[in-house]
Backbone bond lengths (Angstrom), bond angles and torsions (degrees), N, CA, C in turn:
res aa  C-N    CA-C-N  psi(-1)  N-CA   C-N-CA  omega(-1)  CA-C   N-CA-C  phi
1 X - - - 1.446 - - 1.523 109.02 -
2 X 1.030 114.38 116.91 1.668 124.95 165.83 1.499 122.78 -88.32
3 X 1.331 117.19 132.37 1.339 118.66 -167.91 1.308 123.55 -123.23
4 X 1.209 132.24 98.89 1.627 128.55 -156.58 1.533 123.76 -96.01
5 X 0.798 134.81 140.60 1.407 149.12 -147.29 1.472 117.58 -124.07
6 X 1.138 170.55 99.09 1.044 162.38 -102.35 1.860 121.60 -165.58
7 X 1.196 143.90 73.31 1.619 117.22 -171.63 1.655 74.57 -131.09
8 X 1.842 83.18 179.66 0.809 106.49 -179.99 1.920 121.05 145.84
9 X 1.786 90.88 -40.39 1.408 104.10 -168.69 1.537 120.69 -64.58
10 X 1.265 104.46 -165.21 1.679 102.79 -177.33 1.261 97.82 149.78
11 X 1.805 113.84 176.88 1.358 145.48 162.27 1.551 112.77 -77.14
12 X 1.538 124.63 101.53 1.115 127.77 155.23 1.548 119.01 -113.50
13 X 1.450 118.49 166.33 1.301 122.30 -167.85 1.473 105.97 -98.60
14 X 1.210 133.48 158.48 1.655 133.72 -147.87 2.149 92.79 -89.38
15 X 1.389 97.54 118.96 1.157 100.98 -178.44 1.486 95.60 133.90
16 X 1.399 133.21 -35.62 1.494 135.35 -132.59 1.329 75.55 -97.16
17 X 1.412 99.85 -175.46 1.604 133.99 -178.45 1.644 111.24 -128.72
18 X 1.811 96.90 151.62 1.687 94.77 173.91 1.840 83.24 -155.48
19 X 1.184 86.01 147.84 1.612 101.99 153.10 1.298 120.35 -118.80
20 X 1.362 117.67 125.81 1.596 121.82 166.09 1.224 116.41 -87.25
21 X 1.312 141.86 138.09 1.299 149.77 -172.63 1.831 108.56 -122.38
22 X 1.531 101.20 131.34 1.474 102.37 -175.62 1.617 114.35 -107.15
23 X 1.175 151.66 65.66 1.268 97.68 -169.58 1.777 124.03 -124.82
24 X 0.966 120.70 143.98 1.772 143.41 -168.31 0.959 117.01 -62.13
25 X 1.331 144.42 113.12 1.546 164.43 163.06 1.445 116.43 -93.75
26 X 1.600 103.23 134.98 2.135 100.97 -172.20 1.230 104.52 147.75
27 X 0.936 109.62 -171.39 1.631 141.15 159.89 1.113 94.35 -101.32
28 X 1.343 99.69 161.79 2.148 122.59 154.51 1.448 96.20 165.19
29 X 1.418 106.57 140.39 1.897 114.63 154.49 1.253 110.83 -26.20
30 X 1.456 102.13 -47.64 1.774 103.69 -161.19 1.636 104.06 -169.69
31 X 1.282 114.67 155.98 1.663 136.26 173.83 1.292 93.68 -112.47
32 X 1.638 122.52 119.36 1.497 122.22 176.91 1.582 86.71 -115.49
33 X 1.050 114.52 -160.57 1.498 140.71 168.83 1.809 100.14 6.53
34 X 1.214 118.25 121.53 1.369 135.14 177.12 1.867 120.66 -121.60
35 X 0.854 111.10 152.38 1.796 107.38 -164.82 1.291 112.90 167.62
36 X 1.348 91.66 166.60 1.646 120.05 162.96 1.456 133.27 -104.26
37 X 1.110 132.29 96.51 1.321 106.69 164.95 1.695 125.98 -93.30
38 X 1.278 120.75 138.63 1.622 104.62 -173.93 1.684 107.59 -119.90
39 X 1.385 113.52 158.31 1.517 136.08 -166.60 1.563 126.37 -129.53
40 X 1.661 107.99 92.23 0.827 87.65 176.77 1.889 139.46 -105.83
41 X 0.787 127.50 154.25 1.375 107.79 -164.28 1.184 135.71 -43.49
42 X 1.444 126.85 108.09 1.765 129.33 -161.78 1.358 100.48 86.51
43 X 1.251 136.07 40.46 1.130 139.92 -148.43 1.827 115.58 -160.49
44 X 1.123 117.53 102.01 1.607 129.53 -168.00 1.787 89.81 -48.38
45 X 1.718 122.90 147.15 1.148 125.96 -178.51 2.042 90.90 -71.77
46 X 1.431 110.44 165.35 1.580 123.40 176.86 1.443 110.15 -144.72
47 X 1.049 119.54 139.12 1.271 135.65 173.93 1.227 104.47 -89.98
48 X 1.525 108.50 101.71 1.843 112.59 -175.84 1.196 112.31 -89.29
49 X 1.596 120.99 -30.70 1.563 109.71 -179.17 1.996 96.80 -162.78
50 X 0.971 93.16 148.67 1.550 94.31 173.31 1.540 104.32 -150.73
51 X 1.372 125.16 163.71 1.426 154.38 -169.32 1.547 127.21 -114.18
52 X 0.899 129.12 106.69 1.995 104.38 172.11 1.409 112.85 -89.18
53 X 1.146 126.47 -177.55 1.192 115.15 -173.40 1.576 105.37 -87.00
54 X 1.144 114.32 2.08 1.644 123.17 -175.97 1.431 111.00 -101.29
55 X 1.377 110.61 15.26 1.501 121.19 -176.98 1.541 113.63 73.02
56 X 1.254 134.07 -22.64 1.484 115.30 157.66 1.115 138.11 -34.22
57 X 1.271 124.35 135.34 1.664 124.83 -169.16 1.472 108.76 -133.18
58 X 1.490 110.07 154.16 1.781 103.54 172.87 1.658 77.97 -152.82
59 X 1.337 103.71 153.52 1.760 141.63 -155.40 1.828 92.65 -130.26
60 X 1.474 117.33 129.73 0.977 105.79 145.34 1.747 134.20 -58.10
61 X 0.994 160.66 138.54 0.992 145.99 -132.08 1.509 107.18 -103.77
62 X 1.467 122.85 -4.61 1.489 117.30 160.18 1.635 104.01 -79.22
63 X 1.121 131.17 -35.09 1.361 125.00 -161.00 1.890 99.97 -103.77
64 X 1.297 118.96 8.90 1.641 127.85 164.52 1.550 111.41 -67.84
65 X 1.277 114.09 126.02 1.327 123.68 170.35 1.493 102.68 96.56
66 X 1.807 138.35 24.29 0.994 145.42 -119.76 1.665 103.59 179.66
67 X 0.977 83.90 -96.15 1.958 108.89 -170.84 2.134 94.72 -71.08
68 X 1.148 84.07 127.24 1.699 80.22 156.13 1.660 120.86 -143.89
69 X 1.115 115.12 147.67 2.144 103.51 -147.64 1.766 80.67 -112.00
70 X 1.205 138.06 150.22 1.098 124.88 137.13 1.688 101.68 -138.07
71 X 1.445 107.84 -168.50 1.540 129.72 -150.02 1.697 127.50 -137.36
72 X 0.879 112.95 99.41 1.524 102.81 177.63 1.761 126.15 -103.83
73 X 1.072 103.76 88.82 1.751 114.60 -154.29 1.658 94.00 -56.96
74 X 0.969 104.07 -26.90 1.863 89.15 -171.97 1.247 106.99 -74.65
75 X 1.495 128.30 -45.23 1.513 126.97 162.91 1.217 134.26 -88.84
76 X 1.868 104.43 20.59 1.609 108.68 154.40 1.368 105.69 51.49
77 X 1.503 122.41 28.59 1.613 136.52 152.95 1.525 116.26 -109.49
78 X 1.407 105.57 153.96 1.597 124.75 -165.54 1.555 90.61 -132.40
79 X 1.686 121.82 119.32 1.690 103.22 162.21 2.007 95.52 -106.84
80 X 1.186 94.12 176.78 1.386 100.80 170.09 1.663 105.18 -141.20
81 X 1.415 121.58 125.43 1.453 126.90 -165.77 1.391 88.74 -114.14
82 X 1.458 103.32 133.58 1.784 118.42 -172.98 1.200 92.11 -136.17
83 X 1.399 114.94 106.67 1.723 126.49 -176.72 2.146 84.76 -115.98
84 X 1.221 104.84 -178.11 1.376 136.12 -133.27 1.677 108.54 -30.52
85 X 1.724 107.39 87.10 1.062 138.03 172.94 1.201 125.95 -30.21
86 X 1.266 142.08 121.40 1.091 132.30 174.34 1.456 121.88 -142.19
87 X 1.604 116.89 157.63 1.607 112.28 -147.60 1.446 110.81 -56.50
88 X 1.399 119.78 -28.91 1.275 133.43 179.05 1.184 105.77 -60.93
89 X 1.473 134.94 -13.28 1.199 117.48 162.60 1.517 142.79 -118.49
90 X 1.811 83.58 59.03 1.630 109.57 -152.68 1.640 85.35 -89.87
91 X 1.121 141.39 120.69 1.726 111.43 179.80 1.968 77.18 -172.31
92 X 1.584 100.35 154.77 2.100 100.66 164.29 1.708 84.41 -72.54
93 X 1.491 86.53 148.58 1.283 102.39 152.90 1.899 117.85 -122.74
94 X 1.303 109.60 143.42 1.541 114.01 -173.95 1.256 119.92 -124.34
95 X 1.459 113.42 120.01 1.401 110.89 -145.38 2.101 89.50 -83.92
96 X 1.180 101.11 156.07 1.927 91.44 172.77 1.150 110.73 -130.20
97 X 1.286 143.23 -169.59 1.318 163.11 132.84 1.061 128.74 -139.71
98 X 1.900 101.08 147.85 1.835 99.07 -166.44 1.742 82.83 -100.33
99 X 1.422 101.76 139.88 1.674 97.83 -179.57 1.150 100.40 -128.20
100 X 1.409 143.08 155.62 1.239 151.51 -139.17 2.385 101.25 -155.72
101 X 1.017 104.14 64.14 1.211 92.06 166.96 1.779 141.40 -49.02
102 X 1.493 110.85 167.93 1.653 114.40 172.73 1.332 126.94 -20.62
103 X 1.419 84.58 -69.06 1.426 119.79 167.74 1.352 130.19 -19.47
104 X 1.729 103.17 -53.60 1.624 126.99 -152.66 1.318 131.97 86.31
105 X 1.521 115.65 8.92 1.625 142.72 167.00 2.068 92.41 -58.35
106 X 1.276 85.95 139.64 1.744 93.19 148.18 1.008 110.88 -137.09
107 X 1.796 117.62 159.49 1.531 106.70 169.14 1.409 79.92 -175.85
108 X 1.482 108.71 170.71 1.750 139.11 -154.89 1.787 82.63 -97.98
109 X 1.247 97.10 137.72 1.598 102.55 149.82 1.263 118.48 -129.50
110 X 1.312 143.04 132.40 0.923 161.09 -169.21 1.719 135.36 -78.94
111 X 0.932 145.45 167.14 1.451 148.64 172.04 1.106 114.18 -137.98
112 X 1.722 126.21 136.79 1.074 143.86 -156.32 1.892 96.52 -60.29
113 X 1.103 113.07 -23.71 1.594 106.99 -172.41 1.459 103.56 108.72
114 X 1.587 133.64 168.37 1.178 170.03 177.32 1.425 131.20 -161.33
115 X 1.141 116.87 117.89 1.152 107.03 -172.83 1.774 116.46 -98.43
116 X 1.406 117.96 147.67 1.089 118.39 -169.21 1.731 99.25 -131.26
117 X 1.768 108.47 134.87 1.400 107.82 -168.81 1.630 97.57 -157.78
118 X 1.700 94.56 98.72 1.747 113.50 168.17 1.832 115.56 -94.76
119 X 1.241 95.65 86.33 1.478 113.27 143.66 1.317 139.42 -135.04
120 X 1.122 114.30 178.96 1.522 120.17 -161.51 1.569 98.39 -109.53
């Protein structure tokens, strides 16, 4: 069982910066695919940025050139750096992981959420 952890969030003003920090506690074979997806209210969930464990990354493409996710496999942490903020990206964000147990089970693990809220 993997257990994810999430801070980071808060009230910044449109322009500002935040980093969210993830990081995963457990067993598992392996932590593959790492991310965020965020939600905002009345608002379809989005996959804003995700990680592989091989360092590949993909950006939703409003938050590309912006958001940058990286990974530290030895401490089983994910941050996500959100430089010039904008209201549109007022939404929780929930950090996930695809985890791959002993076994050969996979399944998503989740994070309690953070909420992130750019206004002025």
């Amino acid at each position: 069982q993997v257990h994810l952890v999430e801070s980071g969030g808060g009230l910044v003003q449109p322009g500002g910066s935040l980093i969210l920090s993830c990081a995963a506690s457990g067993r598992a074979y392996s932590i593959n695919t790492m991310g965020w997806y965020r939600q905002a209210p009345g608002k379809q969930r989005e996959l804003a940025a995700a990680i592989s464990s091989g360092g590949d990354t993909n950006y939703a493409a409003s938050v590309k050139g912006r958001f940058t996710i990286s990974r530290d496999n030895a401490k089983n942490t994910v941050s996500l750096q959100m430089d010039s903020l904008k209201s549109e990206d007022t939404a929780a964000y929930y950090c996930y992981a695809h985890v791959t147990l002993h076994g050969g089970s996979v399944y998503t693990s989740w994070g309690q959420g953070t909420q992130v809220t750019v206004s002025s």
